[in-house]
C-alpha positions, -999 to 999 in steps of 0.1 A, spaced: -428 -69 -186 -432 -101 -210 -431 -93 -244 -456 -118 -251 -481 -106 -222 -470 -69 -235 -488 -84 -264 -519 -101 -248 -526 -65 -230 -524 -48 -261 -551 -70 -276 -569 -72 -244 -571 -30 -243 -588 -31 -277 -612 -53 -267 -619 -31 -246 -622 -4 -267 -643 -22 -290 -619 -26 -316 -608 -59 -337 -583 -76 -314 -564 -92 -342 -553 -56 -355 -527 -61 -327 -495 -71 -347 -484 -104 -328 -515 -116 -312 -514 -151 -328 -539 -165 -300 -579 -172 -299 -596 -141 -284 -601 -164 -248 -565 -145 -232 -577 -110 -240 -608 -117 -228 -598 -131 -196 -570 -98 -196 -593 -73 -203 -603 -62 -170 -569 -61 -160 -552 -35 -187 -549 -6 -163 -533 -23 -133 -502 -20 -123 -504 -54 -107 -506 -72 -138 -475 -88 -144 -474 -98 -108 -506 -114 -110 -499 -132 -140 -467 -141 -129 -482 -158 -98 -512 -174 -118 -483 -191 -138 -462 -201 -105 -497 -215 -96 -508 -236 -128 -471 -253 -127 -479 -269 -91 -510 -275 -98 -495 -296 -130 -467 -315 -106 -503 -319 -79 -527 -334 -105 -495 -360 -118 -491 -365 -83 -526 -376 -74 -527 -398 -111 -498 -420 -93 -515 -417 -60 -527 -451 -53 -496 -469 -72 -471 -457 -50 -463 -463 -11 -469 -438 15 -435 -428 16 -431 -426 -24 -458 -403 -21 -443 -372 -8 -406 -381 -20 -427 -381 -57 -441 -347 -43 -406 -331 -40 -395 -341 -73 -423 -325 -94 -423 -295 -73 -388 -288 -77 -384 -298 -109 -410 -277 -126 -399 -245 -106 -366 -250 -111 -369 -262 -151 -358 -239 -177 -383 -235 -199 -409 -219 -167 -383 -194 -165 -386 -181 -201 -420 -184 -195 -426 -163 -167 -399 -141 -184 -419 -138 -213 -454 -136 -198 -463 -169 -219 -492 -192 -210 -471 -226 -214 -478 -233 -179 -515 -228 -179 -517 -254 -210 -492 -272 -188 -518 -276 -161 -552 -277 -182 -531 -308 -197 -529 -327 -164 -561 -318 -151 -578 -335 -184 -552 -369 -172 -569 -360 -134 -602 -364 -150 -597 -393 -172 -581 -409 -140 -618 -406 -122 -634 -420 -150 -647 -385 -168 -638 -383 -202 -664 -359 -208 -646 -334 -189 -613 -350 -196 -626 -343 -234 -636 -308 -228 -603 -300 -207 -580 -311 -235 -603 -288 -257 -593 -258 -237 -556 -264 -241 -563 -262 -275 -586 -231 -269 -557 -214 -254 -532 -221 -280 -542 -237 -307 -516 -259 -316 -523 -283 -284 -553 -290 -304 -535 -324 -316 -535 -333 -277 -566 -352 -291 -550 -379 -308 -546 -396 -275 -582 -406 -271 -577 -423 -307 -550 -445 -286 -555 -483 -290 -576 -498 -259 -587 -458 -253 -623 -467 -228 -652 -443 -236 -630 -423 -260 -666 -416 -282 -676 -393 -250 -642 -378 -245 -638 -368 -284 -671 -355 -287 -671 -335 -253 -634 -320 -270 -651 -311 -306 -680 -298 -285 -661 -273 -261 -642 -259 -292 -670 -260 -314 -692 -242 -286 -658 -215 -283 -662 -210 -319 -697 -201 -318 -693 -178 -285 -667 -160 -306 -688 -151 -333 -713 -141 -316 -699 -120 -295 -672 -107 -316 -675 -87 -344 -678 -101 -382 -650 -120 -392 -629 -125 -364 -625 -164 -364 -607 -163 -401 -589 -131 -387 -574 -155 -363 -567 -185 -384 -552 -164 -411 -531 -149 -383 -524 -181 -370 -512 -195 -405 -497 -161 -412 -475 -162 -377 -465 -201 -383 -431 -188 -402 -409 -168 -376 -378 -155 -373 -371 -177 -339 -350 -204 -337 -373 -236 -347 -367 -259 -317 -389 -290 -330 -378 -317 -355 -385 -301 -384 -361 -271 -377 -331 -288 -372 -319 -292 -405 -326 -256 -418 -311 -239 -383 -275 -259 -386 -271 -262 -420 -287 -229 -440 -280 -193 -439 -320 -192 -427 -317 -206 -390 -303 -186 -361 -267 -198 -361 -239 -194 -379 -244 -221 -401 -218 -256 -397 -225 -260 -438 -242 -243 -468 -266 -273 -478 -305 -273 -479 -304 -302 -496 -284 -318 -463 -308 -302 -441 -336 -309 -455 -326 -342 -455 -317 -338 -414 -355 -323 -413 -373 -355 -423 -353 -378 -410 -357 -364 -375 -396 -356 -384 -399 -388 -393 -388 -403 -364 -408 -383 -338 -438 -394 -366 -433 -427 -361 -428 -424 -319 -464 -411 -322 -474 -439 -343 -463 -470 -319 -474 -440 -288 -511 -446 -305 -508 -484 -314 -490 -497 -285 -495 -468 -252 -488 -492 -226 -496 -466 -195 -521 -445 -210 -506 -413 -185 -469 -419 -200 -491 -418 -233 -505 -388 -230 -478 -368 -221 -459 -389 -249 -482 -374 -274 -477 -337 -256 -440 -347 -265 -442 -355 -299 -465 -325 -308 -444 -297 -291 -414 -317 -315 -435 -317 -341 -451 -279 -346 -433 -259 -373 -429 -230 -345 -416 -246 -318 -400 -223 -289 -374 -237 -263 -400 -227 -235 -425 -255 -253 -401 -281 -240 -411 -274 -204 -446 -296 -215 -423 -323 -212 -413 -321 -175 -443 -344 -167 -426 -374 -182 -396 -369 -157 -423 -372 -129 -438 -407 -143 -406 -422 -146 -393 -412 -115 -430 -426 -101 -422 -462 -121 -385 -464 -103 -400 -455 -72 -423 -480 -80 -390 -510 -84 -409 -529 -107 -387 -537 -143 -354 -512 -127 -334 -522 -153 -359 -502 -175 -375 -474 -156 -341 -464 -140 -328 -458 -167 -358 -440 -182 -359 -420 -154 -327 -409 -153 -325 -401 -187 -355 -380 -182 -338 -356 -158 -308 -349 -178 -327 -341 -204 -346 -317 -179 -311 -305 -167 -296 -303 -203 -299 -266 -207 -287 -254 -172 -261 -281 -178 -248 -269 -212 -249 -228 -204 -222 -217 -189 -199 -245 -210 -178 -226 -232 -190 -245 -269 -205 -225 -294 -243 -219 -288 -249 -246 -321 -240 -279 -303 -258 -267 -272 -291 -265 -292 -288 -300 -313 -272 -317 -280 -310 -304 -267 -326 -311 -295 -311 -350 -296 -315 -354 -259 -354 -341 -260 -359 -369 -295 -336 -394 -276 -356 -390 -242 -389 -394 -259 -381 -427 -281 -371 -445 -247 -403 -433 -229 -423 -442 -259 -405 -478 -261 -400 -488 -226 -434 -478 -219 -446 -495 -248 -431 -527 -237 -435 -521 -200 -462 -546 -183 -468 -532 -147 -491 -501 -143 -481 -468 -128 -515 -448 -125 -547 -460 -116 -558 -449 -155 -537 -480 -168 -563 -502 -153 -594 -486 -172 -574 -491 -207 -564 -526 -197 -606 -541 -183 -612 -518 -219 -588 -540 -239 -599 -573 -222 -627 -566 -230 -628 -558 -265 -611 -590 -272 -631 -609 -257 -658 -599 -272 -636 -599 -308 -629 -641 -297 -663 -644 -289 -647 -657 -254 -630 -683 -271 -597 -661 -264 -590 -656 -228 -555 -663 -226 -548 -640 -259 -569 -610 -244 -548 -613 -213 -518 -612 -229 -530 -579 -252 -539 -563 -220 -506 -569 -206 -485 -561 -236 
């Protein structure tokens, strides 16, 4: 069994017991997993069960993406798109530690892309109160939210306050239910657990795992200075990639899961499983080549994208010392994300039907901004 769902049992049998969940040593999640596990801590089937809820949450991830591109591509693009999310997710390397570990990655993985489903039809309320329980389940995803602040965002009031609702609503249901005390049991445990003894596979960690006795290698140099140096360099890239994600999202689907990107890089406890939260940007791009519209651009993109997905079953079984494999990763996951962030950014056709609510929303607002004196201009913001 997963040591982390080895974990989520343990918390889920004192629930049942009646006792404080958090007095389980490495539950570092809200109390919603050992709820939803509690019935469960006597089976035998459990891990089974789990394991399949997980297979099922990853297709329903590559399904939802699929039906976001639905109407953009051709009826034979369609099932050809099809393959390539279903293989690529089951096949990607971060599902297998995953479901090796028992995590529930793949569940955020999906409530993620249901929330794009929902903005797709036009229901940010639900869209809103999806992303919240992403968030719900792991708290980090909780800065999943900046992409309603995106320039040209339509209804993004709705959406934000349907998101602070659900999690607001959580955090009441908690306390009431739970005994005294338990939601600053789990924020202290969730500041308490933000220092591990794992390798840090975000931005920040780069620096201090490569060049300090701290990190998980055997260190290439003795210099914090140097690393800390690395540290906000990289950071401050992947910052500033969320910055022009916000001002300038171009598709607001390759947005989204540009924001997903630069949050699981940005997290001071970022696993290598996190990075499977990025196989939905392999599915877009491949949708926008598909598409043939700019080739020059998504081509490339696209397959960019997928050896970045490939990278670690790529690098294993080459005999380099296990230090370049990680910060040829780490490069290709920053490198990946700054040409979907800038292509897309730049990029004028539209891949998902979702594109075409942000653009009538931007049109919109600067025509009413020009007082419809500005026609041409608002056309050419739309399209930018």
């Amino acid at each position: 069994m997963g040591d982390d769902l080895g974990f989520y049992l343990d918390a889920a049998g004192r629930v049942r017991a009646g006792e404080d969940l958090y007095s389980s040593a490495f539950y570092v999640y809200s109390p919603l997993v050992a709820w939803i596990l509690s019935p469960f801590t006597q089976s035998s089937h459990v891990l089974a069960w789990w394991t399949c809820t997980s297979i099922v949450a990853c297709l329903v991830a590559a399904a939802a993406t699929v039906a976001v591109c639905w109407r953009a591509l051709r009826p034979w693009q369609r099932p050809t798109l099809a393959l390539i999310a279903g293989v690529t997710i089951l096949l990607d390397r971060g599902v297998a530690m995953d479901l090796a570990e028992g995590q529930t990655d793949t569940i955020v993985l999906a409530i993620t892309a249901i929330a794009l489903l929902l903005a797709t039809l036009q229901m940010p309320r639900w869209a809103g109160g999806a992303l919240a329980g992403a968030a719900i389940i792991k708290t980090w995803p909780a800065l999943f939210v900046l992409w309603f602040l995106r320039q040209g965002a339509p209804q993004r009031k709705r959406a934000i306050l349907a998101w602070f609702g659900t999690g607001l609503g959580f955090v009441l249901l908690t306390m009431i239910v739970s005994k005294p005390g338990i939601v600053e049991r789990w924020i202290s445990r969730t500041i308490a657990m933000s220092d591990q003894d794992f390798a840090v596979w975000s931005a920040w960690g780069v620096g201090h795992e490569l060049l300090t006795p701290r990190g998980n290698f055997v260190p290439l140099a003795n210099s914090p200075t140097a690393a800390t140096l690395v540290d906000l360099l990289l950071g401050g890239i992947v910052l500033g990639l969320l910055g022009v994600t916000l001002v300038r999202p171009g598709d607001p689907a390759f947005a989204l899961w540009n924001v997903v990107a630069a949050s699981v890089l940005l997290i001071p406890v970022a696993h290598q499983q996190y990075h499977l939260l990025l196989t939905p940007l392999v599915w877009l791009w491949f949708a926008r080549a598909l598409q043939g519209v700019n080739p020059w651009r998504s081509v490339p993109v696209a397959v960019l994208m997928a050896f970045r997905w490939a990278a670690p079953m790529l690098l294993d079984p080459v005999p380099i010392d296990d230090r370049w494999k990680y910060l040829a990763i780490m490069l290709a996951s920053i490198a990946t994300l700054a040409a979907s962030v800038l292509v897309n950014a730049r990029s004028r056709n539209v891949t998902t039907s979702l594109a075409r609510g942000d653009t009538r929303s931007s049109l919109s607002a600067a025509a009413h901004k020009q007082g419809h004196g500005g026609p041409h201009q608002a056309s050419g913001d739309a399209s930018s």
